[in-house]
PAMIBA-255081 format. One line per 8 residues: their letters; for each residue y, x, z of C-alpha. Coordinates in pm, 1 decimal. Each point is the difference from the previous one (the first is absolute). Layout:
a = Y:X:Z  ...
***
This chain:
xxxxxxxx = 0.0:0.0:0.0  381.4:110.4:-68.8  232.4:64.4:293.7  196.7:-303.2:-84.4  -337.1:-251.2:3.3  -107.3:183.6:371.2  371.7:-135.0:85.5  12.1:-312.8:-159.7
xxxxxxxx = -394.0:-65.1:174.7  129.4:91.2:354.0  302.5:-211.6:18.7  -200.9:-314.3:-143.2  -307.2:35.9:249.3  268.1:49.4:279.2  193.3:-293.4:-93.6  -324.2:-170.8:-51.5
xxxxxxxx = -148.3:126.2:363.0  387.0:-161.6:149.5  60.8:-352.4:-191.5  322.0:-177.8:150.8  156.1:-310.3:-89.1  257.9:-132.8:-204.7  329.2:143.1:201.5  -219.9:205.0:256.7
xxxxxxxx = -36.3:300.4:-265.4  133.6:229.1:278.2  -288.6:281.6:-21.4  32.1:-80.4:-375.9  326.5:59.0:-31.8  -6.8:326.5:219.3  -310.3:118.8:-208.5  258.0:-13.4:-322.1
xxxxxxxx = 314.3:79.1:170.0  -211.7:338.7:112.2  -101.6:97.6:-355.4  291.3:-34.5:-188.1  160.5:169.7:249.5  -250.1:272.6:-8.1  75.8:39.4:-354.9  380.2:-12.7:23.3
xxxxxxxx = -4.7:-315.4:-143.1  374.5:-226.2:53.3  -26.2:-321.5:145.0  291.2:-275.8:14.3  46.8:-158.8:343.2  -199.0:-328.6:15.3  150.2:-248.4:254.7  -371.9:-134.4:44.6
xxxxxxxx = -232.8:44.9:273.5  -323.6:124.7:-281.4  44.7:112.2:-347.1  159.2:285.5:-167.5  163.1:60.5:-328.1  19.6:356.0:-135.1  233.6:135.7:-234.7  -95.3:330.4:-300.1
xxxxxxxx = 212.6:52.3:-259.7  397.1:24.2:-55.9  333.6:-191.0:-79.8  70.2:-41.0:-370.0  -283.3:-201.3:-158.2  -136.4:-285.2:36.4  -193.7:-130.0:316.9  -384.6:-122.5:56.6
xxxxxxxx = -177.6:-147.8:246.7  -366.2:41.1:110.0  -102.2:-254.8:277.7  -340.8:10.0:203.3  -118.1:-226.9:300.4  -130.4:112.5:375.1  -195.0:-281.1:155.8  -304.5:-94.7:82.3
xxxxxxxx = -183.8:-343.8:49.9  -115.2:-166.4:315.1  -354.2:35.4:-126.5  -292.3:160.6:191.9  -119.6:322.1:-204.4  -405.0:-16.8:-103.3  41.1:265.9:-252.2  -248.3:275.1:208.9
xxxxxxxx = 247.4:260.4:-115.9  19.1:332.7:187.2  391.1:-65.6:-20.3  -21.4:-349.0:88.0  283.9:-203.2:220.9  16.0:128.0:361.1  250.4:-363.0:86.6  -224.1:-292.5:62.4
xxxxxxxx = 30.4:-297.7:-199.3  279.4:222.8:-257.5  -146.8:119.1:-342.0  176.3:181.3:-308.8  -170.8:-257.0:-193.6  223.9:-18.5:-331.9  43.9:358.0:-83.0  328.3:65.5:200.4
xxxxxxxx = -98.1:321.7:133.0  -87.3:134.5:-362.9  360.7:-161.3:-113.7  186.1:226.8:282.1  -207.2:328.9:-80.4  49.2:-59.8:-389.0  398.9:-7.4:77.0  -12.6:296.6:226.8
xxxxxxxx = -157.9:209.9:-271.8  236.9:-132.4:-263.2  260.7:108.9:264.2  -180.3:377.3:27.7  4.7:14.6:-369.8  353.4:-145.5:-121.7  74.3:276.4:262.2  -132.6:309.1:-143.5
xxxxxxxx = 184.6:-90.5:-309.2  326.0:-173.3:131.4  240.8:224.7:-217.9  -98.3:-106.3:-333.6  17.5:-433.0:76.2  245.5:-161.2:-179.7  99.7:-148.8:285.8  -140.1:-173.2:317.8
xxxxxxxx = -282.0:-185.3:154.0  -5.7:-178.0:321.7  -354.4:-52.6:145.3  -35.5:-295.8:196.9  -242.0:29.9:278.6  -13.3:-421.2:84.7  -102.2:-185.1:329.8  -137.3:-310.7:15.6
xxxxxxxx = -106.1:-106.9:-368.2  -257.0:-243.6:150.5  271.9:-202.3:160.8  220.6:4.4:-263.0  269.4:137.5:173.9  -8.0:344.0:-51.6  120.7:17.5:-383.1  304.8:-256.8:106.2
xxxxxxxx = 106.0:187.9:294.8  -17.6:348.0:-214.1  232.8:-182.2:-282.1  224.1:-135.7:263.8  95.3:386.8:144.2  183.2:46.0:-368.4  -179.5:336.9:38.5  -163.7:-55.6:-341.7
xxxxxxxx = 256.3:-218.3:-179.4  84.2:327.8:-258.4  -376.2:17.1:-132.3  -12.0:-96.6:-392.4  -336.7:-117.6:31.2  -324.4:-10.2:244.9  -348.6:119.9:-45.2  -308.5:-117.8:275.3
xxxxxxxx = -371.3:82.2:-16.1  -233.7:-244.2:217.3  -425.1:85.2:24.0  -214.8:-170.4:-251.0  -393.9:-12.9:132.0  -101.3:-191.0:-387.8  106.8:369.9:-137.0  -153.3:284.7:59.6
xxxxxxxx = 172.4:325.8:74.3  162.4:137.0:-395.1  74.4:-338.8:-33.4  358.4:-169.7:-9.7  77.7:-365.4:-25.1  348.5:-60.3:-234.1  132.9:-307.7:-121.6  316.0:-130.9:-117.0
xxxxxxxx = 195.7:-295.7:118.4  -96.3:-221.2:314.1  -312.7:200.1:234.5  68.7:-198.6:346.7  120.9:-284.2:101.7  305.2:-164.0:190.2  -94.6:-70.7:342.8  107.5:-363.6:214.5
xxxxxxxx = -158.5:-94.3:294.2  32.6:-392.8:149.2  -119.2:-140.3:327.7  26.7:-362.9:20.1  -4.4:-229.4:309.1  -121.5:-330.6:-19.9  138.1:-197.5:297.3  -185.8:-352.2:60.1
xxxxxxxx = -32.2:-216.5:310.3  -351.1:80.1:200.3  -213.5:-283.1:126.8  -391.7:-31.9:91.4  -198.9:23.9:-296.0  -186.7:-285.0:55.0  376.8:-175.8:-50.2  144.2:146.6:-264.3
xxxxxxxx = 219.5:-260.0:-72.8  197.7:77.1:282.6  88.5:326.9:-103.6  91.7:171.5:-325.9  -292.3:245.5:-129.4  156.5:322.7:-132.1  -380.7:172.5:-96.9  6.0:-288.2:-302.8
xxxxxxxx = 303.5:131.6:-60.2  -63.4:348.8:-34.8  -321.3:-49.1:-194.0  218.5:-207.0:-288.7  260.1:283.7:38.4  -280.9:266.5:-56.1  -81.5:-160.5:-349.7  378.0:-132.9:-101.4
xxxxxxxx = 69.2:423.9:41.6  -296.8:67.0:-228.9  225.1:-182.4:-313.5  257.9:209.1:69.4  -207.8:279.9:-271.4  -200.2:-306.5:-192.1  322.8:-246.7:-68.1  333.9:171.8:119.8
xxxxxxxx = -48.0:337.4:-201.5  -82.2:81.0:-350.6  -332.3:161.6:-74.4  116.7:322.4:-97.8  200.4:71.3:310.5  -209.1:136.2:278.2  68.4:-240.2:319.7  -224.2:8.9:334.1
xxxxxxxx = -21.0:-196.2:295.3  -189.2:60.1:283.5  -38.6:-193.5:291.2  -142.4:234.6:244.9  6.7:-102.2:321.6  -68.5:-402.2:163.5  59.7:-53.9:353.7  -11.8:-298.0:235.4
xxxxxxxx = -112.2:-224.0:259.9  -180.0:74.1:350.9  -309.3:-220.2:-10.3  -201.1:-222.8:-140.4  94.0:-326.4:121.4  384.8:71.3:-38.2  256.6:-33.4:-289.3  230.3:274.6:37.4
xxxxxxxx = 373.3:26.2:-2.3  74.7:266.4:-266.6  -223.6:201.4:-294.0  108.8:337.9:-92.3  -76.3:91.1:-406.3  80.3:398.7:-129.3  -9.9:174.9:-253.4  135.7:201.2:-278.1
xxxxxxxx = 150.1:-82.6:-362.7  -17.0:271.5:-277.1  211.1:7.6:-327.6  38.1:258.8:-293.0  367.6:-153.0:-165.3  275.8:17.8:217.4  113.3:-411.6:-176.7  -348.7:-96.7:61.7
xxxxxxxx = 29.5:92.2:405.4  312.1:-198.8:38.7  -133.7:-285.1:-185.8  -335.9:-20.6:179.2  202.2:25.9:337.6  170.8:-364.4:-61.5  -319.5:-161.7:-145.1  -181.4:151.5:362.6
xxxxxxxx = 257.6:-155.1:233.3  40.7:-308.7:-224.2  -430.8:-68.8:72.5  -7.4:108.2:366.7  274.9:-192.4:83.9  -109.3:-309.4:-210.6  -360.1:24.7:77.9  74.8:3.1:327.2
xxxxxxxx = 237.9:-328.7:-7.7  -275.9:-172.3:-157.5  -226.8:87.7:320.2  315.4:-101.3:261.6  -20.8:343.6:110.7  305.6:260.9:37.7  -18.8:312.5:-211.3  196.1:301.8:168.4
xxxxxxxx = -33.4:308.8:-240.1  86.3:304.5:18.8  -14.1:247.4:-350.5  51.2:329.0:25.2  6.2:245.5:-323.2  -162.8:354.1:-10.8  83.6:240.9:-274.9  42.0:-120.2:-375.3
xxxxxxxx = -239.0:83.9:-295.1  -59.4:366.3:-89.8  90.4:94.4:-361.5  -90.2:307.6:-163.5  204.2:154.4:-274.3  -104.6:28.0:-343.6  164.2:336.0:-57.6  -123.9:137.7:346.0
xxxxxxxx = -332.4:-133.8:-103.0  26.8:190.6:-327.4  116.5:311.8:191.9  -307.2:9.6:199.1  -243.7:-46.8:-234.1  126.7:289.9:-131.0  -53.9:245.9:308.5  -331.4:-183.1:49.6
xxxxxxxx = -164.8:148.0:-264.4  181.0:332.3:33.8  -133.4:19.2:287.8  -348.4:-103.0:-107.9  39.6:-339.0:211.2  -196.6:-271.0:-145.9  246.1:-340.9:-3.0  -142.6:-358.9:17.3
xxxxxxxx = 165.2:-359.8:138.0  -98.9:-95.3:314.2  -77.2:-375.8:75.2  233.1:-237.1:4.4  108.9:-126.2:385.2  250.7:-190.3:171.4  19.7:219.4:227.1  353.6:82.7:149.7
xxxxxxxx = 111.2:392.7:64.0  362.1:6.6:136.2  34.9:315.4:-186.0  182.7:-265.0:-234.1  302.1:-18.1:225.0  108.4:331.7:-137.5  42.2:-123.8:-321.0  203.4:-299.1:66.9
xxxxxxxx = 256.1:122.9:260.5  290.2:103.0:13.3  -67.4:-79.1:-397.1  -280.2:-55.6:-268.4  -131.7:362.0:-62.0  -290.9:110.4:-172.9  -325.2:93.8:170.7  -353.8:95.5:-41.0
xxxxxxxx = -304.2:-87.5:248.8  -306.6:191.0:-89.7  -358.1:-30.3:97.5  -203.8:305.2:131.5  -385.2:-42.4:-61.0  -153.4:107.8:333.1  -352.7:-120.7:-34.9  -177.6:-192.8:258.5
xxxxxxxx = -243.4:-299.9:42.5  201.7:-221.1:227.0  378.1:-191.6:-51.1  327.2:67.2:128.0  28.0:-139.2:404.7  -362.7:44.7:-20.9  -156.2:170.8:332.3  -188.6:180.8:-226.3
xxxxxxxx = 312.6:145.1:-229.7  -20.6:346.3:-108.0  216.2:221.8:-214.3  -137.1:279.9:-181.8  219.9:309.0:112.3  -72.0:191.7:-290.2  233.1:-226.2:-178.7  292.4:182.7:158.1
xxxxxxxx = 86.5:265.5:-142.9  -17.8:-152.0:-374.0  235.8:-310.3:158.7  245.6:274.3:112.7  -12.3:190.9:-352.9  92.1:-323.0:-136.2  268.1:-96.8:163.9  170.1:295.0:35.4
xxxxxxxx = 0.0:17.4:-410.2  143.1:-314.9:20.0  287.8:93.0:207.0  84.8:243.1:-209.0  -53.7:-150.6:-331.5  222.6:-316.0:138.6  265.1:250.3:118.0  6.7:159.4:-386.4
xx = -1.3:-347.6:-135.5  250.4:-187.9:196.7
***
């Protein structure tokens, strides 16, 4: 093995060995902050508790960012690895660790040849991806409102290591969550008509939601809704008070995700008149719909098979990534999320999810040919 791949393999079993959660990244954090220190890396001053954003390059051209994620899952690890979480019930189980040690090589090797860039690249180290709240938070610094354009990288188990996933246009989806509370009158259930039943009510909600893909949307147009959690009553013998209904709502066009907000409230609120129950809901949006650009998509091709990469299209999912925050705010700005094959037999926020750490030193290659092809292009 190379110098850099022993490197690259010790920070991503130690990050692996130490998962935190989303905003808890403080051994995370100190783990990067030491290295790029080490290597006399700059840093800007992050008013954040986690995360890190380094800085290679100089004033006078353009400016690129690179963004990876830090946390883990609260998933219990059954991988058997030698390396495996030491944090009970906390797992690296989508790929995190191999995201951070990816950027910190990038970092080492934008380094070593920091005189010749064409400008500069900022290297987000991100808390809190899982929540959601990390990639808003980072925006909302204005630490990173100069970049020209973003580049991410997340692990991809259905490729193997060589392998990159690459497509153009829309890859995940825009994220909206909804919790809805039914409110009825309880009685005894053997006297229902002296109460108002809100389970009826959330059953006929349940399938008015299911239209919202079938009848409110057109074909073409990915829409999802998922109702993913049901709760209420105490017993048997009682009609209860309240049901709870949540869930998520996932869109690819950003007219489409306004659109099938209305048509949701309109049927909750209506379905639930038509049951003499009270809908109280509250909707809460996540990150919008990650788009790849064309051009970027061309670009990396390109460096793909210089490099000897093989390049394929992942599956499509509605998955949400708040990666796409960077390219909406402060302004619409190109960006590129790629896929890094790392092999494996189980899924993403599996117990069982492994990533291949030979696939990091390739990853790094990548992107640091990226950065500086961007840099020469923009």
């Amino acid at each position: 093995m190379s110098v850099l791949q022993d490197h690259l393999t010790e920070w991503f079993q130690t990050i692996h060995q130490h998962p935190e959660l989303g905003m808890q990244e403080f051994r995370t954090t100190e783990l990067v902050k030491q290295v790029l220190n080490t290597h006399g890396i700059r840093q800007l001053a992050l008013p954040l508790e986690t995360g890190a954003i380094a800085v290679l390059g100089h004033d006078g051209g353009p400016t690129i960012g690179l963004r990876c994620d830090m946390d883990a899952l609260p998933i219990e690890e059954s991988t058997g690895l030698p390396y495996a979480s030491r944090t009970h019930g906390v797992m690296h189980a989508c790929g995190h660790d191999f995201h951070t040690a990816v950027m910190l090589g990038v970092a080492l090797c934008l380094k070593a040849r920091e005189s010749a860039l064409a400008g500069k690249v900022k290297i987000v180290f991100q808390p809190a991806e899982e929540t959601t709240q990390g990639a808003f938070a980072i925006t909302r610094t204005g630490l990173v409102d100069d970049c020209n354009l973003f580049l991410g990288l997340h692990t991809y188990p259905g490729f193997q290591p060589g392998t990159l996933g690459i497509k153009s246009g829309p890859v995940m989806a825009a994220v909206d969550w909804f919790s809805i509370r039914l409110h009825g009158r309880g009685s005894h259930a053997a006297q229902p008509q002296k109460g108002i039943d809100p389970i009826p009510a959330a059953c006929a909600t349940v399938t008015a939601l299911q239209t919202l893909a079938s009848r409110f949307s057109n074909p073409f147009s990915p829409v999802l809704c998922s109702v993913t959690r049901i709760e209420g009553g105490t017993a048997r013998n009682v009609i209860p008070e309240s049901c709870l209904l949540e869930g998520t709502v996932r869109t690819m066009d950003p007219q489409v995700r306004s659109e099938i907000r209305e048509h949701f409230m309109r049927l909750v609120t209506e379905t639930a008149r038509a049951y003499a129950v009270k809908a109280e809901i509250d909707w809460s949006s996540g990150p919008p719909a990650l788009i790849n650009d064309p051009s970027l998509c061309t670009l990396a091709r390109t460096i793909a098979q210089q490099q000897g990469l093989s390049v394929d299209i992942q599956e499509d999912t509605l998955g949400g990534e708040d990666f796409s925050e960077y390219l909406v705010y402060p302004s619409v700005r190109p960006g590129l999320f790629v896929r890094i094959g790392t092999g494996g037999n189980y899924p993403q926020h599996h117990p069982r999810f492994t990533a291949d750490p030979s696939a990091l030193e390739s990853a790094v290659h990548f992107f640091t040919s990226m950065a500086e092809a961007c840099l020469a292009k923009a």
